[in-house]
Backbone bond lengths (Angstrom), bond angles and torsions (degrees), N, CA, C in turn:
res aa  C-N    CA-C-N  psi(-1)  N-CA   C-N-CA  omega(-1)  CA-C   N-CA-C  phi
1 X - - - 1.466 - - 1.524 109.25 -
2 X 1.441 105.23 133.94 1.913 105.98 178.67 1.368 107.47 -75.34
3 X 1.394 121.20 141.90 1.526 130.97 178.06 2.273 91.22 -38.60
4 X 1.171 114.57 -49.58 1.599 108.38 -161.32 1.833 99.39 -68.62
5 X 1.140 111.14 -27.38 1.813 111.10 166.50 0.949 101.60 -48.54
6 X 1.524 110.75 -64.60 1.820 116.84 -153.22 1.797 94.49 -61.63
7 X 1.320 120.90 -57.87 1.516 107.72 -163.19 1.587 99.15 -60.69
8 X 1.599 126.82 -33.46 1.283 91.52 -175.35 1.687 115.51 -67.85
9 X 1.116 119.99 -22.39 1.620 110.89 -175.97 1.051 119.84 -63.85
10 X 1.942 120.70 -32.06 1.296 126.68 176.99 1.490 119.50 -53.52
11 X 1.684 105.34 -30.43 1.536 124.90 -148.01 2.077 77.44 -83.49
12 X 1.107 111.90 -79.44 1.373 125.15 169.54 1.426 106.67 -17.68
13 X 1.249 141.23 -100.00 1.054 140.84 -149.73 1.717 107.67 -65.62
14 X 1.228 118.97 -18.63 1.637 122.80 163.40 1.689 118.37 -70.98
15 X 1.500 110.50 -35.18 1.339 133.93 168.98 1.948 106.43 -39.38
16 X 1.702 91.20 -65.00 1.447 102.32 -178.77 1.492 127.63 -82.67
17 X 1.050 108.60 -15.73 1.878 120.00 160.48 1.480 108.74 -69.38
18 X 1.094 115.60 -5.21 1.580 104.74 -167.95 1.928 108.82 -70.91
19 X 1.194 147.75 127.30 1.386 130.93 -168.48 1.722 86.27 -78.13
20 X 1.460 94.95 160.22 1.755 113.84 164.40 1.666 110.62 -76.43
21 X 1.230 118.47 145.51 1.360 117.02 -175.35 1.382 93.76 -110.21
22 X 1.717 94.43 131.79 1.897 103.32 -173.85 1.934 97.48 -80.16
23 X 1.443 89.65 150.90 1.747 100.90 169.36 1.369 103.74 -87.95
24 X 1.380 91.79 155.43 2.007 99.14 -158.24 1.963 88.57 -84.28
25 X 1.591 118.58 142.58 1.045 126.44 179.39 1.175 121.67 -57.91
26 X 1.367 132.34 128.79 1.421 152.61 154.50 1.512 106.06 -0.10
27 X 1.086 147.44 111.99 1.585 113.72 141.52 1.163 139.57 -68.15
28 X 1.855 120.88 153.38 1.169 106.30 -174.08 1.350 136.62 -51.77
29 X 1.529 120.90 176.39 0.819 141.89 -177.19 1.997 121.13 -80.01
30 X 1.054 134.14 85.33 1.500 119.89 -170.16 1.373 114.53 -101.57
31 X 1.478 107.34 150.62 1.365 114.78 144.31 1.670 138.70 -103.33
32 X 1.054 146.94 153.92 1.443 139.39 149.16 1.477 124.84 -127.89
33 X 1.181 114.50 122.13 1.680 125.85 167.23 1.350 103.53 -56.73
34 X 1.625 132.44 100.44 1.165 137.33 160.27 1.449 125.37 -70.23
35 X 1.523 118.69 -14.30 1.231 133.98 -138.11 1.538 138.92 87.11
36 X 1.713 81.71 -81.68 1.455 79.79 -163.96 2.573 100.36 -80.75
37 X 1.771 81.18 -0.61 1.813 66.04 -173.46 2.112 74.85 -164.40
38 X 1.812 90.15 172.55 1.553 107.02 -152.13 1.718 81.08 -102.25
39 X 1.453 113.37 171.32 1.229 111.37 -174.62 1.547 101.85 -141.38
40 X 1.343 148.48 115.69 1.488 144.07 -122.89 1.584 72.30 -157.03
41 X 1.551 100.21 113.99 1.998 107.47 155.90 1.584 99.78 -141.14
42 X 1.034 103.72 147.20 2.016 125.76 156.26 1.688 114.92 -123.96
43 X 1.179 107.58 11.91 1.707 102.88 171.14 1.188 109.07 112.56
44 X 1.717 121.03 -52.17 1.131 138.18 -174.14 1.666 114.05 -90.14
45 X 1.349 118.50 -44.04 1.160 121.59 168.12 1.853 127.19 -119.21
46 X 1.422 119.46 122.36 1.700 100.93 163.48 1.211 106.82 -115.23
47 X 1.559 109.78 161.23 1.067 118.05 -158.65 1.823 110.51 -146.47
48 X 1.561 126.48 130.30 1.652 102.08 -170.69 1.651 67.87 -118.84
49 X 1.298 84.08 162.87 2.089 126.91 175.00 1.768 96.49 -135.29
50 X 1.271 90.67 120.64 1.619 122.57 167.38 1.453 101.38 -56.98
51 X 1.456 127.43 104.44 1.580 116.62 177.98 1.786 113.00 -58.55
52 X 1.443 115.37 -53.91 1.748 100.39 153.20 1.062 146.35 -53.49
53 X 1.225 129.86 -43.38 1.309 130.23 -152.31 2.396 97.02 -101.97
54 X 1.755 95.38 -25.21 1.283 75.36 -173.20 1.731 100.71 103.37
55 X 1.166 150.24 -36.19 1.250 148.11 -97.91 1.746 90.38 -134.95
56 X 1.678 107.28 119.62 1.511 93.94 162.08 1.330 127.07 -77.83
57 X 1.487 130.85 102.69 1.325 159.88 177.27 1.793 114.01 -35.27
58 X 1.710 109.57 -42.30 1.093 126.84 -155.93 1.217 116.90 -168.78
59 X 1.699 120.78 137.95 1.582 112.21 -173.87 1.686 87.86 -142.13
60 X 1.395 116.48 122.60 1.771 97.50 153.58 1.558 91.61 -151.64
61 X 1.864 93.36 179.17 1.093 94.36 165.05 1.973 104.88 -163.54
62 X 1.400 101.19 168.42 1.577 96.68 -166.36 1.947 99.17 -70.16
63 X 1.049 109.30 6.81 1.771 86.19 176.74 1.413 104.20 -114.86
64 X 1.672 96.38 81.90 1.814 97.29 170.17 1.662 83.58 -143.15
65 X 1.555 90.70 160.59 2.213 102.06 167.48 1.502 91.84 -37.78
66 X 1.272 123.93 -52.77 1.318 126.88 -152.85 1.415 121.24 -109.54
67 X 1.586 114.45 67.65 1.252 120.05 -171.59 1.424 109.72 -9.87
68 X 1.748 118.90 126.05 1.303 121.28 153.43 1.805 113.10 62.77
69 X 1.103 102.59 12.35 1.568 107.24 178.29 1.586 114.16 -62.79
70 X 1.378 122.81 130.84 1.623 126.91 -158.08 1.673 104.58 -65.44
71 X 0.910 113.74 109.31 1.945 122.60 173.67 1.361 104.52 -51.22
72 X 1.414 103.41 -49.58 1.993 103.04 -156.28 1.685 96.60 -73.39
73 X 1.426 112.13 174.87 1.378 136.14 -147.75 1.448 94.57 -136.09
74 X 1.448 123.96 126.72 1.172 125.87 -167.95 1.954 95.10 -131.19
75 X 1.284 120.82 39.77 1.705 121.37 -178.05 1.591 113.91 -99.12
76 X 1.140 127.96 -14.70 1.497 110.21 -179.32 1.286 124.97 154.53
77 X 1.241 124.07 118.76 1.149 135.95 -163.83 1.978 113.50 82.09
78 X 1.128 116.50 -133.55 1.438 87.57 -167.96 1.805 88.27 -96.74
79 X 1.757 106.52 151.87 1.063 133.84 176.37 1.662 122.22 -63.66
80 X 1.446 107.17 159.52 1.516 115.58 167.43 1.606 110.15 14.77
81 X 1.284 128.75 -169.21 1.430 134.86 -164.94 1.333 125.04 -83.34
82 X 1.437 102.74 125.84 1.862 105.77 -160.82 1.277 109.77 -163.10
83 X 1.162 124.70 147.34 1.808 136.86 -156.80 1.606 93.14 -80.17
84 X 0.863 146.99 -177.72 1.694 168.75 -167.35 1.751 96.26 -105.37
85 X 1.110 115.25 -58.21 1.980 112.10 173.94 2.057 93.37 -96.51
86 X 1.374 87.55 144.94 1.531 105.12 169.70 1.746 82.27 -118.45
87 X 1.820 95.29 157.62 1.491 124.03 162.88 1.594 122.43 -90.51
88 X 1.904 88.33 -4.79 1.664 88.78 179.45 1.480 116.54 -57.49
89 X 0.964 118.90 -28.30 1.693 109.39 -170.98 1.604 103.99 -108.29
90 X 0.859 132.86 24.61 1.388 117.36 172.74 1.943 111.88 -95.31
91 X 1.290 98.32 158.48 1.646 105.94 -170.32 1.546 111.20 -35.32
92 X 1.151 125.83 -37.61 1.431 121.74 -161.80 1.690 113.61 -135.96
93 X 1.083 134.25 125.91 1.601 122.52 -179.40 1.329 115.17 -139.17
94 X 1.631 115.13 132.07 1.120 121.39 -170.56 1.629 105.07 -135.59
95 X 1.568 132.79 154.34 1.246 123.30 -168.57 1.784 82.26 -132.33
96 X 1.606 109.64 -175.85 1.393 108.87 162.64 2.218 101.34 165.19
97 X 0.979 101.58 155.87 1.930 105.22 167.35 1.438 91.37 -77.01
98 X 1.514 94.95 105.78 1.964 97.86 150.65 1.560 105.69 -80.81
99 X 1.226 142.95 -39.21 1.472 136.00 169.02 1.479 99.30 -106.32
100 X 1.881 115.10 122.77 1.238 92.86 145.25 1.804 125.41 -102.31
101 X 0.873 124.33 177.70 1.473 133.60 -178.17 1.429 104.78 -79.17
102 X 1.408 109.87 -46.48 1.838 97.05 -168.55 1.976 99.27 -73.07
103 X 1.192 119.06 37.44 1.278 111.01 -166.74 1.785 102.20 -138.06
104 X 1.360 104.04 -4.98 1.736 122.13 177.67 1.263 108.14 -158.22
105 X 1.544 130.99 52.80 1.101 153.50 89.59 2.016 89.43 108.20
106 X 1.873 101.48 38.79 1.302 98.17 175.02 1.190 117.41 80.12
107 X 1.697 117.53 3.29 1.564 108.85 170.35 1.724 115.79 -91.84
108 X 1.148 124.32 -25.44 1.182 124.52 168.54 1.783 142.13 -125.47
109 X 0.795 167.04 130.09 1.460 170.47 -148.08 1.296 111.78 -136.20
110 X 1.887 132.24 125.02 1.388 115.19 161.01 1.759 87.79 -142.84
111 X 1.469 115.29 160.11 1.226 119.29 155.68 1.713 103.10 -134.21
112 X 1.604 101.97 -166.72 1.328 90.15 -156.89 1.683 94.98 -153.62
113 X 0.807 137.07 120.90 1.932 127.19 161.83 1.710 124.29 -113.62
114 X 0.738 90.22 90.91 2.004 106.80 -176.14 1.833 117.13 -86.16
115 X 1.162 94.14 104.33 1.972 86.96 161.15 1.616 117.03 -103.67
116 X 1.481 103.49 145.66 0.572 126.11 -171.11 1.867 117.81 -96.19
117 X 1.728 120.97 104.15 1.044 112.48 -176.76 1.100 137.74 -78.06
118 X 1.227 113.20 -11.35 1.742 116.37 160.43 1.695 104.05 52.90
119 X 1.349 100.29 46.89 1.490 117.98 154.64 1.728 106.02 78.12
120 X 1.729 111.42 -2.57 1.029 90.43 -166.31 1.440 97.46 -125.19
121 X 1.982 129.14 172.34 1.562 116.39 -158.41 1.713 112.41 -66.36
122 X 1.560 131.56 152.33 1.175 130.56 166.58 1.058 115.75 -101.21
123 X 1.581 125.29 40.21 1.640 138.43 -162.27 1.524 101.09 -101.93
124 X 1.564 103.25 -42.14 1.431 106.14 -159.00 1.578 115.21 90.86
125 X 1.628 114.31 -176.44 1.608 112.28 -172.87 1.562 100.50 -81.78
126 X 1.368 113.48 -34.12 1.729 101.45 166.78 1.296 126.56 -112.10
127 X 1.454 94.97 104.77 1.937 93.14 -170.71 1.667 95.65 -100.72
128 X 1.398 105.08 156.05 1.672 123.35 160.55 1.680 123.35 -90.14
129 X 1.050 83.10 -167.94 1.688 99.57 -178.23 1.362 106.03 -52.06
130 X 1.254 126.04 -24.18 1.680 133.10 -141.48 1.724 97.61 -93.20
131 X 1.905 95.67 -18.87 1.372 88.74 175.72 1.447 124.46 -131.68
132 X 1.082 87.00 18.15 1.873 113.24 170.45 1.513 103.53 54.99
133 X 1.806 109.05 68.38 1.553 106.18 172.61 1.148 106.15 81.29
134 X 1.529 131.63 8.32 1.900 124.90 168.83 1.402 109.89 73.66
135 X 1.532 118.04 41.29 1.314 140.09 -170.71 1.702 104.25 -103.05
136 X 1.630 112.28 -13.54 1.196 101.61 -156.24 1.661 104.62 -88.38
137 X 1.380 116.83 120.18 1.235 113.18 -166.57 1.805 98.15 -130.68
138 X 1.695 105.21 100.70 1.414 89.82 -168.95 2.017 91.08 -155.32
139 X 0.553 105.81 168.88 1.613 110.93 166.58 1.450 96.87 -86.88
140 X 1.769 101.63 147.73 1.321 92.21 -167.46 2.322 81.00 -132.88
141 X 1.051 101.45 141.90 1.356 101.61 170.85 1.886 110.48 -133.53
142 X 1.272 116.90 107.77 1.755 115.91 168.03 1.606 125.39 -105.15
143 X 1.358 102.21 104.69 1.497 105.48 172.33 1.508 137.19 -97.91
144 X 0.960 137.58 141.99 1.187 141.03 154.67 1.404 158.02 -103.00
145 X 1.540 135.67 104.41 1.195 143.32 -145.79 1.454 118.78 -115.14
146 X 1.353 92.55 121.25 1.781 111.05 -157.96 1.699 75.44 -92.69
147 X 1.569 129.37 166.02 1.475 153.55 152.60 1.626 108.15 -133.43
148 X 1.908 90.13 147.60 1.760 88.80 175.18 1.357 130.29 -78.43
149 X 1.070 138.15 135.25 1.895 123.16 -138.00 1.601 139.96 63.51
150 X 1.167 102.06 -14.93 1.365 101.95 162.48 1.628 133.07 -70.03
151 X 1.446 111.93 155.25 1.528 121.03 -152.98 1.802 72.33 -112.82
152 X 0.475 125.95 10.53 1.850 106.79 -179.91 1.444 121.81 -166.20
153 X 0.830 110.42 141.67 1.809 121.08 -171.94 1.768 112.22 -70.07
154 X 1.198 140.93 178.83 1.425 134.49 155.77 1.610 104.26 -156.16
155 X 1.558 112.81 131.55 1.210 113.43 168.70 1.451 102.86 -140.57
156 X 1.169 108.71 154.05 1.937 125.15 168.92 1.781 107.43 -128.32
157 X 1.161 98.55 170.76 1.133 111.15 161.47 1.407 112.35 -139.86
158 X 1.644 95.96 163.62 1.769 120.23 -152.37 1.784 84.54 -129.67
159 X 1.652 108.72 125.37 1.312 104.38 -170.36 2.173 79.27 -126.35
160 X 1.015 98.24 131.63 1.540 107.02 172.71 1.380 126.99 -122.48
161 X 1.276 131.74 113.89 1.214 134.05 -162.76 1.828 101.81 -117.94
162 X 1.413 95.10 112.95 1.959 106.57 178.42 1.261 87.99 -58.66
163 X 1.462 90.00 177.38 1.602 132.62 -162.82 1.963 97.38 -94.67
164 X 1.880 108.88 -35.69 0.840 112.27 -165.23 1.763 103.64 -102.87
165 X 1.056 106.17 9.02 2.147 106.64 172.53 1.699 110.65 -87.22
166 X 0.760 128.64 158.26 1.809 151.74 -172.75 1.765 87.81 -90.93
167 X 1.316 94.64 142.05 1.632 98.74 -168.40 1.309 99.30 -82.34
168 X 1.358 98.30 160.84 1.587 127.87 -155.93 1.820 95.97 -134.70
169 X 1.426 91.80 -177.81 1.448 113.31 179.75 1.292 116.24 -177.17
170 X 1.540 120.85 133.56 1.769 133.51 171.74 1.093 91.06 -92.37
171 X 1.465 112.04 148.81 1.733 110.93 162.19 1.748 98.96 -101.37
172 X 1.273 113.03 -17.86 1.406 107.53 -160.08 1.595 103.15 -172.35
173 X 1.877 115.59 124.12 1.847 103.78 171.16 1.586 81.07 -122.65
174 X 1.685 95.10 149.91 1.437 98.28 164.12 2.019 92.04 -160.99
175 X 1.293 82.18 158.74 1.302 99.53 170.75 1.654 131.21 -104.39
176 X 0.924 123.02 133.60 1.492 123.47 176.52 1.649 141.65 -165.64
177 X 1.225 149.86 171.68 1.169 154.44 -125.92 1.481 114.87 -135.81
178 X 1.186 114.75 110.81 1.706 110.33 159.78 1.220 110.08 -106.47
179 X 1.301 124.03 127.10 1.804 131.23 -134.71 1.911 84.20 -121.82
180 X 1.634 104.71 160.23 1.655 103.44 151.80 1.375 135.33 -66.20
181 X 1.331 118.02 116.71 1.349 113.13 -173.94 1.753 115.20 -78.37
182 X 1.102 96.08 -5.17 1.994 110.93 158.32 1.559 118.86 -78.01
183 X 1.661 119.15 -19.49 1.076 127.41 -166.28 1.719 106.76 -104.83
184 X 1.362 104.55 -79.97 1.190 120.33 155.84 1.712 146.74 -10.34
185 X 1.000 132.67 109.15 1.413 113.72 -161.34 1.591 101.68 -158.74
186 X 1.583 100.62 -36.44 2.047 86.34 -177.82 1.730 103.84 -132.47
187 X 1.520 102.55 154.33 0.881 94.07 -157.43 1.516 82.18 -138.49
188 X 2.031 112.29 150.17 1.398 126.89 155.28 1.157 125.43 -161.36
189 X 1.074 82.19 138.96 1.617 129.34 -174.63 1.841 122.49 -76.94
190 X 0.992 103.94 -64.46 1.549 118.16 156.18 1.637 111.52 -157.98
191 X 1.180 114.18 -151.66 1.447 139.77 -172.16 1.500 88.82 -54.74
192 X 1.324 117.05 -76.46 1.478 110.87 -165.80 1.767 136.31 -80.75
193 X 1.708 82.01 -3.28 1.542 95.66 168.90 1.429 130.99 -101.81
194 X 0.811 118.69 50.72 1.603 119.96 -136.01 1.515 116.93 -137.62
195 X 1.460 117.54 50.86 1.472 147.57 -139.84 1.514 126.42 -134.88
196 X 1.402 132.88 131.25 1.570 134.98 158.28 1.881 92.14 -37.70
197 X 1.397 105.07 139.52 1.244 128.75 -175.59 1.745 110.92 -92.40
198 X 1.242 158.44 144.48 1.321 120.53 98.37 1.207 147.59 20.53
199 X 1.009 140.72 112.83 1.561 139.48 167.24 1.271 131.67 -68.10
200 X 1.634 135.88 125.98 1.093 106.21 171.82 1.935 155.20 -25.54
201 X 1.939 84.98 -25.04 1.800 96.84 -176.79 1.579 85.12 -82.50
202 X 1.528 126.79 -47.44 1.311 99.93 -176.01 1.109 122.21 -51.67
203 X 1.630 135.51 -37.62 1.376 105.41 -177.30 1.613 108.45 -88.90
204 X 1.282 121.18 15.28 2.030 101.22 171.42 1.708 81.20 -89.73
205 X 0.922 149.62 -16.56 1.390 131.12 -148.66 1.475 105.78 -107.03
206 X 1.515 115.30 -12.58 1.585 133.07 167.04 1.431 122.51 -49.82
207 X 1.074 131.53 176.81 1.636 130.77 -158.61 1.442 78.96 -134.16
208 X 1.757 103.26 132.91 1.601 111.37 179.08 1.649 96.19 -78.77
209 X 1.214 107.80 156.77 2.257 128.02 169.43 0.628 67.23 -82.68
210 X 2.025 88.84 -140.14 1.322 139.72 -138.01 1.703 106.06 -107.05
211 X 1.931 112.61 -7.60 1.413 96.95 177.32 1.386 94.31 -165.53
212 X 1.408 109.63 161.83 1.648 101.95 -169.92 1.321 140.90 -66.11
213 X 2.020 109.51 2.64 1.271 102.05 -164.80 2.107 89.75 -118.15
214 X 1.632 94.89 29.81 1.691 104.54 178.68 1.523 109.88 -123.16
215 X 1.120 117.25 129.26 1.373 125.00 -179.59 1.583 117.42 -134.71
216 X 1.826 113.21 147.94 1.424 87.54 153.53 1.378 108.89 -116.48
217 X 1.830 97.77 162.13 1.718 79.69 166.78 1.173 139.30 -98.98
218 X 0.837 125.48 172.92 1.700 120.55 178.99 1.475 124.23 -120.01
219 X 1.574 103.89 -2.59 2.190 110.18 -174.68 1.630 80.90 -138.27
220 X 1.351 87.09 170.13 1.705 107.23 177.07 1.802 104.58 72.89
221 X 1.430 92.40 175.62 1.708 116.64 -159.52 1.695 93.98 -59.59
222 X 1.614 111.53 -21.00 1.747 98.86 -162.11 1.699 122.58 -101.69
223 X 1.862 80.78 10.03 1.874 94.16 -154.91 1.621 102.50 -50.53
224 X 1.392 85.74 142.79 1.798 95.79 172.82 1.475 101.10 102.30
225 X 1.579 132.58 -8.17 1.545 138.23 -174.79 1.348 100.78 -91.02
226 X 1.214 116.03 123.26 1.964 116.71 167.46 2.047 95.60 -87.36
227 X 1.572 88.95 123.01 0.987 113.95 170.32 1.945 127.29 -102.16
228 X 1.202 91.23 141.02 1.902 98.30 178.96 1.049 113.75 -162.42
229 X 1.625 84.42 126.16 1.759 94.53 166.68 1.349 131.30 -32.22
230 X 1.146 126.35 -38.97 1.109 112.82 160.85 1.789 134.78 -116.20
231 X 1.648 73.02 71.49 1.682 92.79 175.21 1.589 95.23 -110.15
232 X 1.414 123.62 -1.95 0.999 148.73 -167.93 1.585 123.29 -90.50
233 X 1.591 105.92 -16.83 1.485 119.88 -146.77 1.351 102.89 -96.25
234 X 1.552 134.79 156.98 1.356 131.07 -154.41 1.845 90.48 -179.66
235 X 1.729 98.12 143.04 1.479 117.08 165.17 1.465 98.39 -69.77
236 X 1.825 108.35 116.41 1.493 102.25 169.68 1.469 126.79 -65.10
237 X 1.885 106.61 -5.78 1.792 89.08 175.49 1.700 104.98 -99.96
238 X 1.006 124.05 23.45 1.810 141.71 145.33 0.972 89.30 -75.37
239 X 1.499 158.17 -73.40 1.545 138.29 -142.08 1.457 113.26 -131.42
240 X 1.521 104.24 97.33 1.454 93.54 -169.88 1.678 105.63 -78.22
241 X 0.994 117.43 -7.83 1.876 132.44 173.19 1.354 113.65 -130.51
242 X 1.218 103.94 149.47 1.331 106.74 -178.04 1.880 103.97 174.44
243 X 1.308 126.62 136.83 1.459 128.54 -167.48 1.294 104.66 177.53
244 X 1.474 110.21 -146.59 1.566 123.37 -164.00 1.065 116.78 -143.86
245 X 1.315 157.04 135.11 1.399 171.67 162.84 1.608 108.90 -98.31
246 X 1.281 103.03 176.94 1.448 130.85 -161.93 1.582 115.11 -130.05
247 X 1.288 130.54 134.96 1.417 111.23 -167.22 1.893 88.76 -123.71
248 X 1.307 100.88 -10.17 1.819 113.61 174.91 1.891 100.65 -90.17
249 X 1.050 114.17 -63.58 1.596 118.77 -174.98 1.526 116.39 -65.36
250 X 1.292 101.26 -19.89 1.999 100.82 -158.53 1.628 128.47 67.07
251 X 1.402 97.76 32.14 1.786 95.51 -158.51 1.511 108.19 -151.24
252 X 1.632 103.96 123.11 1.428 119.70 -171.20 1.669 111.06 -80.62
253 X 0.951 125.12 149.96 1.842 120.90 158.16 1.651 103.00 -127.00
254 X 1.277 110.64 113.11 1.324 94.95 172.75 1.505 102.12 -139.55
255 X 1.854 109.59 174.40 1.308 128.60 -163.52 1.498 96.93 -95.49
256 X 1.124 138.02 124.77 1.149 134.98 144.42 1.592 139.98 -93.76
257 X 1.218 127.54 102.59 1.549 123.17 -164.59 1.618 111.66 -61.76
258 X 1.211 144.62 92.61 1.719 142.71 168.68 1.851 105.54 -36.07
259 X 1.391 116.43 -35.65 1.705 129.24 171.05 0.903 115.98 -171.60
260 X 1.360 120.47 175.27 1.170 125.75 -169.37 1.643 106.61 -132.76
């Protein structure tokens, strides 16, 4: 064997003696009854749920520039993260821990807030598209499930329509995000969307087109670009992710689809 054999075998067989170094364990999973809303942490993420409305209130966490700096977006129209139907207005409302954590040893957390329509619409006097004319007459239940180690939250909703209610109809449920516009800044979509944003002042400060959801702008890096919402728009089973990051915070929020 040449002295350069022998060192490579030494190098090799030291390579594979090396032990694996364990990752330090997760912490648990918690909940707290705040009252007026549930409070869902694993270390990495907390999270409050509006006991009425259903509505995530608040998202942070300690790995930003800015320890714990508030994610959600509090500018206009409805706030931070919330389903398309709320249970706030329906005839009957009840919240509660469908999983608690001190009961699976801190690996999981869910609660849950359901109204109950009692045959009659959960739209309210001004319903949208979401409920095709305030037709939607269903029990509506939204939960949410914290895990230990997880980077992201997951909730659905369970819409139940008795045997004994007058038929109803959704035209449309979806879920979605009003983010910090202090935080917030780039956003992608796919391959070709995948860019420093506009600012909110840029678009109030934009020159309206031909319809209200078209602007141009006139301040910021894009002035002189006609912008639209749906320059934005994409087949969701093309993007099973897609959201916004931070180039000030270091910190993504994004949607992930489970199917389509």
């Amino acid at each position: 064997m040449t002295p350069l054999a022998r060192l490579a075998t030494l190098l090799l067989t030291s390579a594979i003696a090396l032990p694996a170094l364990a990752a330090p364990p997760a912490p648990p999973v918690t909940v707290t009854d705040d009252g007026p809303t549930y409070t869902l942490s694993n270390g990495y993420l907390t999270v409050k749920i509006d006991k009425k409305t259903a509505d995530i209130t608040s998202i942070k966490t300690p790995h930003t520039a800015t320890p714990n700096v508030e994610l959600m977006g509090y500018l206009s129209g409805h706030h931070a993260g919330y389903w398309e139907q709320s249970p706030a207005l329906a005839a009957r409302l009840d919240d509660k821990i469908t999983i608690d954590p001190a009961t699976n040893s801190g690996d999981r957390a869910e609660v849950s807030v359901k109204g109950w329509s009692d045959g009659k619409t959960i739209m309210g006097p001004h319903p949208t598209a979401a409920g095709q004319g305030g037709g939607l007459i269903a029990d509506l239940e939204i939960r949410y499930t914290l895990e230990r180690g997880a980077k992201g939250v997951y909730t659905y909703a369970i819409f139940t329509h008795q045997d004994t209610y007058p038929a109803g109809s959704v035209g449309e449920s979806r879920f979605g995000f009003k983010l910090s516009g202090s935080v917030f800044d780039w956003l992608s979509i796919d391959d070709q969307r995948n860019a420093l944003m506009p600012t909110g002042k840029d678009w109030d400060a934009g020159t309206d087109l031909n319809m209200k959801e078209s602007r141009r702008l006139t301040t910021g890096p894009y002035a002189g670009r006609a912008e639209h919402k749906y320059d934005y728009s994409a087949d969701q089973s093309k993007i099973p992710a897609f959201g916004w990051s931070s180039t000030k915070e270091h910190v993504g929020l994004y949607l992930i689809n489970p199917s389509f």
